[in-house]
C-alpha positions in Angstrom: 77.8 111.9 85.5 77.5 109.7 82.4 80.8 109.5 79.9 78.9 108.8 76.7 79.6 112.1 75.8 82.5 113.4 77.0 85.5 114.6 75.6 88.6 112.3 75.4 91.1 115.7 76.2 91.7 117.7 79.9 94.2 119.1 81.3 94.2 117.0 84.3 92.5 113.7 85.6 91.9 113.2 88.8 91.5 109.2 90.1 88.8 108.9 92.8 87.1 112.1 94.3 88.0 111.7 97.6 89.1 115.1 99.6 92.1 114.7 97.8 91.1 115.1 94.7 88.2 117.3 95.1 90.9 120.6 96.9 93.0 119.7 93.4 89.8 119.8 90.9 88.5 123.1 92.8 91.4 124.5 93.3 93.0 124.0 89.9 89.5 124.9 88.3 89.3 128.2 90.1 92.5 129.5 90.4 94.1 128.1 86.7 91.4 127.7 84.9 91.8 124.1 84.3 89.3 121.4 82.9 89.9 118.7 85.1 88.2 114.6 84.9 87.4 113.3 88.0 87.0 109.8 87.6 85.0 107.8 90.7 84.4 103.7 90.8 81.8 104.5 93.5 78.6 104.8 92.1 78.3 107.8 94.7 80.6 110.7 94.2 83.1 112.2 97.2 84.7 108.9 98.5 84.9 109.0 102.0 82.8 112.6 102.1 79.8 110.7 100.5 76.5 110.4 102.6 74.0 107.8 102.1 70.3 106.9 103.0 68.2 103.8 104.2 64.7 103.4 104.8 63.0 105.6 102.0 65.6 108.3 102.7 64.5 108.6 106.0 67.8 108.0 108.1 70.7 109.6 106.8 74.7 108.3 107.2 78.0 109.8 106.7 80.8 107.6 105.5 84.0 109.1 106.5 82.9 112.3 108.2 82.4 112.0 111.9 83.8 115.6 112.8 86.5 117.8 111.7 89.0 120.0 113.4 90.1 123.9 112.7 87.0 124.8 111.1 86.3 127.7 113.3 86.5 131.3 111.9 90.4 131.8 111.1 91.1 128.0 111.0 93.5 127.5 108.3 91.5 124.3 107.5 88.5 126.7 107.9 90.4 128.7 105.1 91.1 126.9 103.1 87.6 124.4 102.9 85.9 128.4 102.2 88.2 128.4 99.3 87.5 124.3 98.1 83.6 125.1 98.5 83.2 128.5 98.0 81.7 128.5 101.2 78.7 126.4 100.2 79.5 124.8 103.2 78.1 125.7 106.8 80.5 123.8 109.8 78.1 123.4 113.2 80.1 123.7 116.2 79.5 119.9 118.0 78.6 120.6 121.3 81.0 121.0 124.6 82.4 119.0 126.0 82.6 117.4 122.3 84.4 114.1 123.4 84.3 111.6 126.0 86.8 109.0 126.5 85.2 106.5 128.7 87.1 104.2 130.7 86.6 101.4 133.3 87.4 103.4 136.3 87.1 107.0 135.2 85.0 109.1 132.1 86.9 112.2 130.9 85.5 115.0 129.4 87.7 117.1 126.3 86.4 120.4 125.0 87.2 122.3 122.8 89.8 124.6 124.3 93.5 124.4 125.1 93.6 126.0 128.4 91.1 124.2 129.7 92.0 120.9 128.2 95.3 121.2 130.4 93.4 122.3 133.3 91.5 119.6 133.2 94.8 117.2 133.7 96.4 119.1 136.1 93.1 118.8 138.7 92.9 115.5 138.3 96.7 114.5 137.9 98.2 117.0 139.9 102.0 115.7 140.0 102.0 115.3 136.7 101.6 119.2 135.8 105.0 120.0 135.1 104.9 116.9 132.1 101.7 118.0 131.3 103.2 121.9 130.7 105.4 120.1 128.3 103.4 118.0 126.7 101.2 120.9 125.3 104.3 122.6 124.2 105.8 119.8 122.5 102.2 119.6 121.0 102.7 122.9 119.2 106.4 122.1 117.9 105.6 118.7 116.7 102.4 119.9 114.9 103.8 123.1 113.8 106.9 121.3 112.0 104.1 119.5 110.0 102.1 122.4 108.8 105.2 124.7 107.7 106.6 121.6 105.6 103.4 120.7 104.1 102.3 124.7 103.1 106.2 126.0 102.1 107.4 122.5 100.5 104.6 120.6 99.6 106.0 117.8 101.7 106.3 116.2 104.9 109.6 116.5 107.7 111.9 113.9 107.4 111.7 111.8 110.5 114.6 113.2 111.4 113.6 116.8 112.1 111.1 115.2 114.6 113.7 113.3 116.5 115.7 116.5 116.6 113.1 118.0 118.2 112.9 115.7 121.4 115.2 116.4 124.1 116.2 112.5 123.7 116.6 111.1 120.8 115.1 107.9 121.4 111.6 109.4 121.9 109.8 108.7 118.6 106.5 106.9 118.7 103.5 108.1 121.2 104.4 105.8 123.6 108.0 106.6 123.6 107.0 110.1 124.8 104.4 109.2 127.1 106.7 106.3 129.0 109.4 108.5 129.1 107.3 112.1 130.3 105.1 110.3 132.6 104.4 108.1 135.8 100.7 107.8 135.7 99.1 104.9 133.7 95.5 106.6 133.4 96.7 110.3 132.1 99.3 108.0 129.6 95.6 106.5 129.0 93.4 109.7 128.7 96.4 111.5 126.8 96.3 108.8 123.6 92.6 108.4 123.7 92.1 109.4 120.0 94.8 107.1 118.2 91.2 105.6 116.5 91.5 108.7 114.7 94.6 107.4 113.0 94.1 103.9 113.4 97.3 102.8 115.5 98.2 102.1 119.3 100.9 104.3 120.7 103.9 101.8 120.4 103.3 102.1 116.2 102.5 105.5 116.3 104.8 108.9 115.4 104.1 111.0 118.2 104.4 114.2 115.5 101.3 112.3 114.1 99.9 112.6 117.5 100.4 116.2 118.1 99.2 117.2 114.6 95.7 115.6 115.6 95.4 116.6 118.7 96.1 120.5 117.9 93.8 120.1 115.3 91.1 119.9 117.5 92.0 122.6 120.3 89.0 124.4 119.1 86.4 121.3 119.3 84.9 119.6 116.4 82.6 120.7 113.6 80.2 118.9 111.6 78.6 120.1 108.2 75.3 121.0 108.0 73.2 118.8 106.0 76.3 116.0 105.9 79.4 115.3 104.1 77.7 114.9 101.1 77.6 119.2 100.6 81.3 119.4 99.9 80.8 117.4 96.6 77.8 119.1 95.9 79.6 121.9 96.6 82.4 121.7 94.6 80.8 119.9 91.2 79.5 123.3 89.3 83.4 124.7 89.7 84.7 121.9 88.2 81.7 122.1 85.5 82.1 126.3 85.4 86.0 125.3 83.9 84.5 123.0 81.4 85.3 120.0 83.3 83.4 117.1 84.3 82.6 114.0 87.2 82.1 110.6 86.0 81.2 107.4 88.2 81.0 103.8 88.2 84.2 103.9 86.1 87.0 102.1 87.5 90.4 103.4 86.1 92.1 99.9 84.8 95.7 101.7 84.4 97.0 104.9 84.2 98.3 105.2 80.7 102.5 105.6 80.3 104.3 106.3 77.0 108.3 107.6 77.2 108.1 107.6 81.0 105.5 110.4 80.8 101.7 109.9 82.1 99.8 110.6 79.1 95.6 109.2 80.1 93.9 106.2 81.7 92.6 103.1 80.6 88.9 102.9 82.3 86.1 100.6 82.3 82.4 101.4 83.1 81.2 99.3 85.8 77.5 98.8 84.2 76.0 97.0 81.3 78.4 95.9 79.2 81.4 97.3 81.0 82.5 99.6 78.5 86.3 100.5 78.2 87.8 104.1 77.0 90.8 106.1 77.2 91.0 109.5 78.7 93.8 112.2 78.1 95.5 114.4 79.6 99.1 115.9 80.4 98.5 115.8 84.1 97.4 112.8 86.2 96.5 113.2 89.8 96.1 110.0 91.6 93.8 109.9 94.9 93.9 105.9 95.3 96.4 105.6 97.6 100.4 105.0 97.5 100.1 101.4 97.3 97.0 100.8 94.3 99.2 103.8 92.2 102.4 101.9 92.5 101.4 98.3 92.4 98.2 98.3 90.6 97.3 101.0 88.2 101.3 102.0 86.9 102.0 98.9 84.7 104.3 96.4 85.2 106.2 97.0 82.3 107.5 100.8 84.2 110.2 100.1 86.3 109.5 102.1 89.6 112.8 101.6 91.8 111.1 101.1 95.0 108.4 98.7 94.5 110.0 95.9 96.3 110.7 98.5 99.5 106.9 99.7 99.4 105.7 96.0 99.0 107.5 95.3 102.1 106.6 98.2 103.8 102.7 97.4 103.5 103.2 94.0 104.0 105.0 94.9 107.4 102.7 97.6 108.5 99.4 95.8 107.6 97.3 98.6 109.0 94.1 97.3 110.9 91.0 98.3 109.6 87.4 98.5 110.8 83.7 97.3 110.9 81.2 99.9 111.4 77.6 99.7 112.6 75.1 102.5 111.2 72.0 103.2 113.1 68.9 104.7 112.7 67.2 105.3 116.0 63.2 105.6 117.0 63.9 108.5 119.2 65.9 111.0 119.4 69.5 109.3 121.6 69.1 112.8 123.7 66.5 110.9 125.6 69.6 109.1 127.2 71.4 111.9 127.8 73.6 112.1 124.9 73.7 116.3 122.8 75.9 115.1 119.7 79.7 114.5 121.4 81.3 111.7 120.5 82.3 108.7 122.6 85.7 106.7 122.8 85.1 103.2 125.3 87.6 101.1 125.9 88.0 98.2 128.2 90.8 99.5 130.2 92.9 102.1 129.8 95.7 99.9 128.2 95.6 100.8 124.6 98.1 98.3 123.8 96.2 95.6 125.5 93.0 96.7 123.6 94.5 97.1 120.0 96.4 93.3 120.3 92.7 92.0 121.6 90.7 93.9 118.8 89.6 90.9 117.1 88.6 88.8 120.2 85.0 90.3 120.4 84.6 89.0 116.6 85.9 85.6 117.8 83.4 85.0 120.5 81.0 88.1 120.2 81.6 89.5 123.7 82.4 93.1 124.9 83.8 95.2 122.1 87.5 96.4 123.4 88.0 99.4 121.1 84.3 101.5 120.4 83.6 105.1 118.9 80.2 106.4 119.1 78.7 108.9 117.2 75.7 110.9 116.8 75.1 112.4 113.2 71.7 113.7 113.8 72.5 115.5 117.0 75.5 117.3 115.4 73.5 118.3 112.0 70.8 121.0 112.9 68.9 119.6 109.4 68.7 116.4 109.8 64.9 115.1 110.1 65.4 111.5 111.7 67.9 110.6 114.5 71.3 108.4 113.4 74.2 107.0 115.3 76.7 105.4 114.2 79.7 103.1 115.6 83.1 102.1 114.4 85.2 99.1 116.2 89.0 98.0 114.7 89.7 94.9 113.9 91.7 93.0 110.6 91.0 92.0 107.2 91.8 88.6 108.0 88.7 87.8 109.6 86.6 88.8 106.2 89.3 87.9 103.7 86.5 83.8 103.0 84.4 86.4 101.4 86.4 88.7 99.5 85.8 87.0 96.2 82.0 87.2 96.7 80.1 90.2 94.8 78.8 92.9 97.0 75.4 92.7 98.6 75.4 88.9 97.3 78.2 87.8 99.4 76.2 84.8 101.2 73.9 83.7 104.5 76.7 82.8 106.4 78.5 86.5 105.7 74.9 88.2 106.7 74.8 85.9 109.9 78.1 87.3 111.1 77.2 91.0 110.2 74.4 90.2 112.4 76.4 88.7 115.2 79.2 92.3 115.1 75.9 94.3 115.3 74.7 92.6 118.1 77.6 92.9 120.0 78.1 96.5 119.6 74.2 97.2 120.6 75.5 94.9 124.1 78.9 96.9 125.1 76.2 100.3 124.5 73.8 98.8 126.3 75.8 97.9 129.3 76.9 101.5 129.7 73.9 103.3 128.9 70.7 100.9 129.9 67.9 101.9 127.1 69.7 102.4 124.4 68.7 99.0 122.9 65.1 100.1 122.6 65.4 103.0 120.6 67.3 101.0 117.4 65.1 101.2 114.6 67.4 100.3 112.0 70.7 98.5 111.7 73.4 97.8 108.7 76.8 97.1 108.9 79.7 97.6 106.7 83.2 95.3 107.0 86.1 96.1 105.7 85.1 94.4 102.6 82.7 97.7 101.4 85.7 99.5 102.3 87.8 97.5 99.6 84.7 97.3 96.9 84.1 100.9 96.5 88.1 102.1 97.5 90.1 99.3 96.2 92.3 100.4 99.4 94.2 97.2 100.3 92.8 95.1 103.0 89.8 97.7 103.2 92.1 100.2 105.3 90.3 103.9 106.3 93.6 105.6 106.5 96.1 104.7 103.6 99.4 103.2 104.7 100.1 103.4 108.4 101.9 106.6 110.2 104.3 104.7 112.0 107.7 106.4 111.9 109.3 104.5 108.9 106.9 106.6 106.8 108.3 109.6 107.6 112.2 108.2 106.6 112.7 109.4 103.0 115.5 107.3 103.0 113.6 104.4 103.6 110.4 105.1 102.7 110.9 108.1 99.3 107.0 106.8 98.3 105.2 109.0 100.3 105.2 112.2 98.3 103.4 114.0 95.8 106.0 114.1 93.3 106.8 110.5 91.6 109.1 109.4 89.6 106.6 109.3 85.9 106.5 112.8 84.2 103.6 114.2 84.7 101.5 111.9 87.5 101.5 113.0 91.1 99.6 111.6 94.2 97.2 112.8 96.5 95.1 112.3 99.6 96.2 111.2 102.4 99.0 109.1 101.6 100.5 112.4 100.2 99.3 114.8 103.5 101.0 113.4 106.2 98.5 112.3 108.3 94.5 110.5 108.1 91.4 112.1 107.7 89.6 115.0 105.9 92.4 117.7 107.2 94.8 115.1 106.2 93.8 114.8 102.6 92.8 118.2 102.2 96.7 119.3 102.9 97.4 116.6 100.5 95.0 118.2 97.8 96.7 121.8 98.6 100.2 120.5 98.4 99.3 118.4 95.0 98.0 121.6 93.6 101.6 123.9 94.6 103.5 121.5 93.1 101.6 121.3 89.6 101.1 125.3 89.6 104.7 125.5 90.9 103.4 128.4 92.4 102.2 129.5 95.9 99.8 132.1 95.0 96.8 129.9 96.1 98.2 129.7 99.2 98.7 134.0 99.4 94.7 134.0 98.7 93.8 131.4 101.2 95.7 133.2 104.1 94.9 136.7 102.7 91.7 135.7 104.0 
């Protein structure tokens, strides 16, 4: 992955290799021949599909992948990764149930299947089944009206075809629909359980954001064998088989702009002397987010006519981002009863309550409000030495005193609190599952800080700019697209898919690629299959 001797000429460059620009580079490569750049400032390739090791390689971490949805035979995400990977990649079915949302007065239990997901409600909230009924098929409208935008115009709905869709139109955001449908606080509770996997409460959330997630996993969740790391590995030799190439540790400085067209990048090499080149090429495919394209790497000197609008959009919808506390363990967690699902444990079942009190255990290092626990090594059928890992919300604010600092040199009193969230995390495990304590071998934790070093995502967020309905408004919000207003540069990832996570960029990457092919022949394939 050096540069030294790489051509200056491709005919696309893709910034970051995140899932959003990997589906591009593969799918461009394979499809359309192209020799595509991909250009990471991690010094380990895949962004948030990267794996990484401690301990003589002997425990073994995922960043970003904790499980993924639709990846069971006929999946479109299943699909449509086959095609990305070339099916180098092998998806383990976690184990059932896969999920637990854990609460003060109740623990319930989601697998991986529809009917019994609703079956599941109605027994324990039985005057609630006729909202429940509804709820699942407002599930499949909401989620469906995502998918058919995204694969026939490379876009997402206008917020207004999801309002047209409720039966009132003041419905909009999860909690909107869940106030309005039903009576019962803990099924309102159990019902928005997941909003971690998008990163906001239900009173911020679009409840089409909702429903798109929580389709996604009506078969259960998947894991791939041997870690995230496999989709890069799997997808390098295409982009090398079109004559293309992978660099890292080069940041991009700008993205290069003559007669309003994208022409190259300005990079510099992290290392040594910090090297600075040009790169060419008549596409540009950026994968660093809305805000870091718009603000950062376009110049100045371009006018973009919304700036100002997406300024004060991010500034308004700061989204809240996260520490996260990797473990290696002595012995294998199954010891206390855990076989690889993952665990959601909150503090009561107000998720309001919990997201505006998501910084108090940082304040005085008590019970954490907001927890996801995860097993990687009970989910991977490779892995040799037994991982968990957990991830708690809370803001940027708190870690913005050391944000000048350089990374892994950032000070005692930075280490001491790193110490402190670890701590704490270990005691809200340990009060619900007595032994766990003993069987940490191994601790590290990462703020959002690391996420900011190696993303340059503002504020260190894990999900681009927040789903909260205003994203959705093109007439308020005409950033969030693939398309942009410079000839030849387009987004994507996530902040071009709709919604967070792996699925989420990957729709992003497809949706990039249709729009620079102008064709929809990749999509034929994919569903030929």
């Amino acid at each position: 992955m050096k540069n030294e001797n790489l051509s200056d000429n491709f005919d696309i460059i893709c910034i970051g290799s995140g899932m959003g620009s990997l589906t591009v580079a593969s799918l461009l490569s394979r499809y359309a021949g192209k020799k595509i750049l991909v250009i990471e400032k991690h010094f380990q390739v895949g962004g948030y599909t990267h794996a990484f090791a401690r301990k003589q390689n002997k425990f073994h971490w995922d960043v970003g992948i904790h499980y993924v949805g639709d990846m069971h035979s006929g999946g479109f995400s299943r699909l449509l990764m086959d095609k990305i990977t070339n099916k180098k990649v092998v998806w383990n079915k976690m184990p059932e149930p896969f999920e637990k949302f854990v609460y003060p007065n109740r623990t319930f239990e989601l697998f991986g299947s529809e009917e019994k997901f609703k079956s599941d409600l109605i027994s324990q909230f039985p005057d609630e089944e006729e909202s429940i009924h509804k709820y699942f098929r407002d599930l499949h409208k909401a989620s469906a009206l995502f998918g058919k935008s995204m694969m026939m115009k490379s876009t997402t709905p206008d917020l207004s075809a999801f309002t047209a869709q409720m039966e009132n139109p003041g419905i909009v955001t999860l909690k909107d629909y869940l106030d309005h449908h039903f009576k019962n606080e803990d099924i309102k509770a159990i019902l928005a359980s997941q909003w971690g996997d998008y990163g906001l409460p239900p009173s911020k959330c679009l409840f089409a954001t909702h429903a798109a997630l929580v389709v996604h996993y009506f078969n259960g969740g998947f894991y791939p064998v041997g870690g995230g790391g496999k989709i890069f590995e799997s997808v390098e030799p295409i982009i090398k088989e079109s004559g293309g190439a992978v660099i890292n540790t080069t940041e991009v400085v700008n993205i290069i702009i003559e007669n309003g067209k994208a022409i190259g990048v300005k990079t510099k090499f992290l290392r040594g002397e910090k090297q600075e080149r040009n790169y060419f090429a008549p596409i540009i495919v950026s994968c660093a987010g809305v805000y870091p394209t718009y603000m950062k790497l376009i110049p100045e000197s371009v006018p973009i006519p919304f700036r100002k609008s997406l300024s004060d959009f991010y500034n308004k919808e700061k989204m809240a981002t996260s520490v996260c506390v990797y473990m290696g363990l002595s012995e294998s967690p199954a010891k206390l009863g855990f076989r690889g699902e993952n665990y959601w444990i909150f503090a009561s079942n107000d998720h309001e309550e919990n997201f505006k009190k998501r910084n108090e255990w940082l304040e005085n290092f008590g019970e954490v409000k907001n927890l996801y626990m995860s097993f990687p090594s009970l989910k991977d059928p490779d892995a040799k030495n037994h991982t968990a890992d957990m991830i708690a919300f809370t803001d940027y604010s708190l870690f913005e005193k050391w944000k000048d600092l350089p990374w892994k040199k950032r000070g005692e009193q930075y280490e001491e609190f790193k110490k402190k969230i670890a701590d704490s995390v270990v005691d809200t495990i340990e009060m619900r599952f007595p032994g766990f304590r003993n069987i940490v071998e191994y601790i590290e934790v990462s703020t959002p800080l690391t996420n900011e070093h190696f993303t340059s995502h503002p504020d260190g967020a894990i999900y681009g700019l927040a789903c909260v309905p205003e994203r959705y408004d093109k007439t308020k919000s005409p950033w969030f697209d693939v398309t942009t207003p410079i000839e030849g540069l387009f987004l994507t990832g996530v902040d071009a898919g709709g919604s967070p996570g792996i699925a989420g960029a990957m729709m992003g990457g497809l949706a990039t690629t249709l729009k620079i092919l102008g064709s929809r022949d990749i999509l034929k394939s994919i569903l030929k299959e």
